[in-house]
C-alpha positions in Angstrom: 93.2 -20.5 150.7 95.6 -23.8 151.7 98.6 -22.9 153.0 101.6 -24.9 152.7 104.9 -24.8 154.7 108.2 -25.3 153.5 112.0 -24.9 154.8 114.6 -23.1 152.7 118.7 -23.6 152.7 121.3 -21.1 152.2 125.0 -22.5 151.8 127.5 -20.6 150.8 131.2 -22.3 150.6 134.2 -21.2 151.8 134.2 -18.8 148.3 131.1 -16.9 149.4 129.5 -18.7 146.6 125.6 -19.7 147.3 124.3 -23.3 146.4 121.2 -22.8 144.0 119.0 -24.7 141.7 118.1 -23.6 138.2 114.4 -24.7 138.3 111.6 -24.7 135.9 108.3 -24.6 137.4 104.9 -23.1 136.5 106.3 -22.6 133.0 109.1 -20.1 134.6 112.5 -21.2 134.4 115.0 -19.5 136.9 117.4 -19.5 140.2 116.6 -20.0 143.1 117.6 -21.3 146.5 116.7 -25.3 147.5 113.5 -25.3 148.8 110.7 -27.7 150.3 107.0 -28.4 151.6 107.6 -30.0 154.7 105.7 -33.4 155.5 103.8 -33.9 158.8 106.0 -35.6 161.6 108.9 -34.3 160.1 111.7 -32.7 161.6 113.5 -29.3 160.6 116.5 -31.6 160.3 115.3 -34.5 158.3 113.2 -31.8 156.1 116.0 -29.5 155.5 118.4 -32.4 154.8 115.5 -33.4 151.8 115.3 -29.6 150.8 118.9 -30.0 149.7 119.1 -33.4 148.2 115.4 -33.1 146.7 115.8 -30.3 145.0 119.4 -30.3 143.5 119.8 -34.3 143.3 122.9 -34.2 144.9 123.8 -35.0 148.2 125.1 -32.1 150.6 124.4 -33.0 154.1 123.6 -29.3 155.4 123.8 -28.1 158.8 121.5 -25.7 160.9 123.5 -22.1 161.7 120.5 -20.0 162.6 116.8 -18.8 161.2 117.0 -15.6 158.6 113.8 -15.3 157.4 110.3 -16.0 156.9 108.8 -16.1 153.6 105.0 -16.1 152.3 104.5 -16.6 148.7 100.4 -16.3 147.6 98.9 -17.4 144.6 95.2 -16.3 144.5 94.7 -18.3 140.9 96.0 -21.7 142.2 94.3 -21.2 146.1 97.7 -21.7 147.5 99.9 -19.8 149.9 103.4 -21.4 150.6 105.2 -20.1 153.5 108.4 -20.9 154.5 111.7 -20.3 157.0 114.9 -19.9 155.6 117.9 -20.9 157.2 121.7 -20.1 157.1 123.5 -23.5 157.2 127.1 -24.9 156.7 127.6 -28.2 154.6 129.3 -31.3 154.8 129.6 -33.5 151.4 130.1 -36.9 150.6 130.0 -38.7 147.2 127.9 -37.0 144.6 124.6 -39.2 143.5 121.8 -39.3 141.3 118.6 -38.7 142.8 115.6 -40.3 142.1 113.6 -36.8 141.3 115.4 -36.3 138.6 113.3 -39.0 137.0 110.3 -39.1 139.2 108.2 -36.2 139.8 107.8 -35.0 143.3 104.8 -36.4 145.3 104.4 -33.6 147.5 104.1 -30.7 144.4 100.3 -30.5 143.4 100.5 -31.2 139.1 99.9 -27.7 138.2 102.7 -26.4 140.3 105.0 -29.2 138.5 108.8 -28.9 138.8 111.9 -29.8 136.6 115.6 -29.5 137.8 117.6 -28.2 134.9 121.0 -27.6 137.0 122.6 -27.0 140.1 125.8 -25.6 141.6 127.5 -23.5 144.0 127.3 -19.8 142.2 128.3 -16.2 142.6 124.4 -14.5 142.0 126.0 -11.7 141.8 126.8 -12.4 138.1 123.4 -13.3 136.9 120.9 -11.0 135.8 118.4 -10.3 138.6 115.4 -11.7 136.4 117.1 -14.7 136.3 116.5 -15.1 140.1 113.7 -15.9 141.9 112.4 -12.5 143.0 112.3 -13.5 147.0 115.1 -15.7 147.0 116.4 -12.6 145.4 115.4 -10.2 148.1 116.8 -12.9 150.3 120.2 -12.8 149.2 120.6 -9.0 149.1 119.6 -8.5 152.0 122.2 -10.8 154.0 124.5 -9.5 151.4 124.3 -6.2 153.3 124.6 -7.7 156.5 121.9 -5.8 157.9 121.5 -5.9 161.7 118.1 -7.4 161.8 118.5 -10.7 162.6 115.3 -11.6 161.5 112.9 -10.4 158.9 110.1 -11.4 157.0 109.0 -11.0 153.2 105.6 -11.5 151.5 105.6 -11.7 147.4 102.7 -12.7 144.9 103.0 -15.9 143.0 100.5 -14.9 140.2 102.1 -11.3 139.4 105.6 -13.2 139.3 104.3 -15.3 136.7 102.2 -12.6 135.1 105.3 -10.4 134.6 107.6 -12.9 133.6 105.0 -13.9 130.6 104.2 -10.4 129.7 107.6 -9.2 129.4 108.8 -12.7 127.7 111.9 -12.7 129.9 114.5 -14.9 127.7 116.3 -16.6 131.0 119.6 -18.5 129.9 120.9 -21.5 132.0 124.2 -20.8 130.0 125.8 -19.1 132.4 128.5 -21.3 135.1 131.6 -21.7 134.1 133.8 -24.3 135.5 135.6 -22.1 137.9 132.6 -20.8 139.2 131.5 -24.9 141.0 133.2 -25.2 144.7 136.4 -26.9 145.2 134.6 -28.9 147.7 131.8 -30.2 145.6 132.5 -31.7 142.4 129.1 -31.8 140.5 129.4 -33.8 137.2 126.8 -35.0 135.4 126.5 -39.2 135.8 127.8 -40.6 132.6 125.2 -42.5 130.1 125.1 -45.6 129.9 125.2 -47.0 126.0 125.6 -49.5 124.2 129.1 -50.1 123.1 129.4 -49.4 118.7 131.9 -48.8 116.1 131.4 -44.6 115.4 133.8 -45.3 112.2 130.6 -46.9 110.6 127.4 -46.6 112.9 124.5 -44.5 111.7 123.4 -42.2 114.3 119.1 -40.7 113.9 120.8 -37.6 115.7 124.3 -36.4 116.1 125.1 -33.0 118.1 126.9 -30.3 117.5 127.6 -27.7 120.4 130.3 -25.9 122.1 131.3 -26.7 125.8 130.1 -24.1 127.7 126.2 -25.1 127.0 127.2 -29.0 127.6 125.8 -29.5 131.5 123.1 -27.1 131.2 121.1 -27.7 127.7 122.6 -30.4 125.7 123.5 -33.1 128.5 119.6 -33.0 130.2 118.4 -32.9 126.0 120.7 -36.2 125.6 119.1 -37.9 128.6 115.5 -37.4 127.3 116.7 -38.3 124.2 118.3 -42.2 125.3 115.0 -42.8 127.2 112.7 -42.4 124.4 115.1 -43.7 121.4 118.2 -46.3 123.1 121.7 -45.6 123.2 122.8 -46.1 120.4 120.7 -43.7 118.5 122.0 -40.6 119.2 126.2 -39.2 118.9 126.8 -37.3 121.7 131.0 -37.2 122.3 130.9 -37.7 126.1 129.6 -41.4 125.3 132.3 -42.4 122.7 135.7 -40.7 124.7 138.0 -43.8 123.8 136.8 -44.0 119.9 137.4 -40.2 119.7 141.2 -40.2 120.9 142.3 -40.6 117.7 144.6 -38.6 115.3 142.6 -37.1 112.4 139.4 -36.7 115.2 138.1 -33.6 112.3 137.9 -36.1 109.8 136.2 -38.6 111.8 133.6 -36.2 113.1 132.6 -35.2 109.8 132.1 -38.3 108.7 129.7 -39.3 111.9 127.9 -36.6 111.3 127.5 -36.8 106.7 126.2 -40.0 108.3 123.6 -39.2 110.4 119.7 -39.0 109.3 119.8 -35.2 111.6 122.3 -33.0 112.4 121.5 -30.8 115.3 123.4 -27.2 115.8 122.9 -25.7 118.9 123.4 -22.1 118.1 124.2 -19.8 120.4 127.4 -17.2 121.2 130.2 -20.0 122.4 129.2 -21.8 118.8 130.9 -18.9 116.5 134.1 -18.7 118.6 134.6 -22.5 119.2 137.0 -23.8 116.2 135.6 -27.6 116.6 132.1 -25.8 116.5 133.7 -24.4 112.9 134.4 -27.8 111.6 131.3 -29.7 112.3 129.5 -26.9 111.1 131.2 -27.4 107.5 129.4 -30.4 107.3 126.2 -28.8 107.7 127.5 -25.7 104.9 128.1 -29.0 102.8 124.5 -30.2 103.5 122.9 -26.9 102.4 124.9 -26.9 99.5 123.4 -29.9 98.5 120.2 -28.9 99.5 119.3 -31.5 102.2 117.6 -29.3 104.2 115.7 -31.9 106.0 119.0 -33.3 108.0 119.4 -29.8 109.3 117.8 -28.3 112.6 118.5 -25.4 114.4 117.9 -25.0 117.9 118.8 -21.7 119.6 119.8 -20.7 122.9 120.7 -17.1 122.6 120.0 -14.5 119.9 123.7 -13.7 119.0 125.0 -14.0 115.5 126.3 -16.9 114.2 128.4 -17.0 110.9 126.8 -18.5 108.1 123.3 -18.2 109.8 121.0 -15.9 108.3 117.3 -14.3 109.3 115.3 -16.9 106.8 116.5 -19.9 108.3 114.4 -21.4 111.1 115.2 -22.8 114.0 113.5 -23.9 117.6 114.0 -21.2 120.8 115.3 -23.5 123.7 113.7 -20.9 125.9 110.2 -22.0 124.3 109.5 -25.7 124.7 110.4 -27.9 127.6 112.5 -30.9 126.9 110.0 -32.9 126.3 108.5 -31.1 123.5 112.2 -30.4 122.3 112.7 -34.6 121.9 109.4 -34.8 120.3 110.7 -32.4 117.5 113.8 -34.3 117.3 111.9 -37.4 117.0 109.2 -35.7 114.7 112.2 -34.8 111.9 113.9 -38.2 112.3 110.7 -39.9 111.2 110.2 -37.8 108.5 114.0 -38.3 107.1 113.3 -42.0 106.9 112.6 -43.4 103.2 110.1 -46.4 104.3 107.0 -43.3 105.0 
């Protein structure tokens, strides 16, 4: 068996909040704390600086309190043991950036292990369901929570029952869960802005337009609308963050409904925040109108939660978020687009 080592952070800010990652890897998606494989002739310094930026894609210059753990992690199935030490550090920031491995994949991960950054932000754990958190990183976190008098202590965890368990029991995990007070004062993470290609919305014909509430914005839709500009350009897709001066308008309702009657696919994001959000109430007229008239085909449904939604009903389809990485979730966009046009 290979072993690999690796260097963990944990930062907390002046809130007692930790700095994680919401991470999907080995077909799990869940919290846990940056970590990294360290590469020969590295230092703990360099390598821990990397942990951070690597695997968050922002840059937080941490620094080096003191050791608090050591943690093995064995997976049998891939040959691999990953073993790592953990260490308490402060921060310093500077100005957010955009890493590259957001858009490359990491070198140093071997394929099947694969990563993909889905969000990350200072957080009280506290408020997220346990299963949502890596079970070590987990373990981790109570345990200082405590503040036990060992200054040092070790724990060992299985790879391949992790991912066993979280298959068998179909754990739904929902990135849906900071809310703005919940990011530091003293680290403003926002996601970078698109670039596009400047059009007139009062006439334009999107392939998709988007229809969501707030809360799910930084989490689901803005990483969705991403993918979505590589494969099809900018100007194919009506997302509202990318048209803010052509939306301060009087009569915005009005104009909304229109962009999306327009559109060759209407996607609803359904989900709790949808059925209380008014705005969520008006665009979804549109797509009342739509069924009314039978055009089924510019519909689709994507869910993120399994909460009721007015006007939604158990025969009506939809895609699980959960299910189907983003890629796959473009490639179903795509799919219906191409079937709405009238040139097949």
């Amino acid at each position: 068996m290979n072993s690999i080592p690796g260097i963990g952070a944990i930062i907390k800010n002046d809130k007692n909040q930790v700095f994680m990652v919401f991470i999907s890897r080995r077909g799990m998606k869940r919290w846990e704390l940056p970590t990294r494989m360290i590469i020969d002739g590295e230092s703990l310094y360099l390598s821990l600086y990397k942990c951070v930026e690597e695997e968050s894609s922002y840059e937080i210059i941490p620094k080096i309190k003191k050791p608090v753990c050591y943690a093995l992690n064995m997976s049998k199935k891939n040959a691999l043991s990953f073993f790592g030490m953990f260490f308490e550090c402060s921060f310093e920031t500077s100005e957010v950036k955009k890493s590259e491995y957001l858009i490359n994949p990491r070198k140093d991960i071997p394929e099947n292990l694969g990563q993909e950054l889905i969000q990350a932000s200072f957080i009280d754990w506290h408020e997220i369901e346990k299963k949502q958190i890596h079970p070590q990183h987990l373990k981790i976190l109570e345990i200082l929570d405590r503040k036990e008098k060992t200054p040092f202590f070790t724990i060992i965890s299985d790879a391949d029952e992790e991912h066993k368990y979280y298959n068998n029991n179909k754990v739904i995990l929902d990135p849906i869960i900071l809310e703005a007070n919940n990011v530091s004062k003293s680290l403003t993470i926002t996601p970078t802005k698109i670039k596009k290609t400047i059009i007139n919305i009062k006439d334009h014909i999107f392939d998709v337009s988007l229809s969501f509430p707030g809360e799910i914005r930084n989490n689901v839709v803005f990483p969705l609308v991403n993918k979505l500009h590589e494969v099809m350009g900018d100007d194919k897709v009506f997302y509202d963050n990318n048209y803010i001066s052509q939306l301060a308008v009087p009569n915005l309702d009005s104009l909304l409904q229109d962009i999306y009657k327009r559109s060759k696919l209407v996607v609803v994001f359904l989900c709790e925040k949808y059925n209380e959000k008014e705005w969520c109430g008006l665009e979804f007229r549109v797509v009342r109108e739509l069924i009314k008239k039978k055009q089924f085909q510019k519909i689709m449904f994507i869910r993120t939660d399994y909460e009721n939604v007015d006007g939604i009903f158990g025969i009506d389809g939809y895609v699980n978020f959960q299910d189907h990485s983003l890629d796959e979730i473009v490639n179903f966009i795509q799919e219906r687009i191409y079937l709405n046009t009238d040139n097949l």
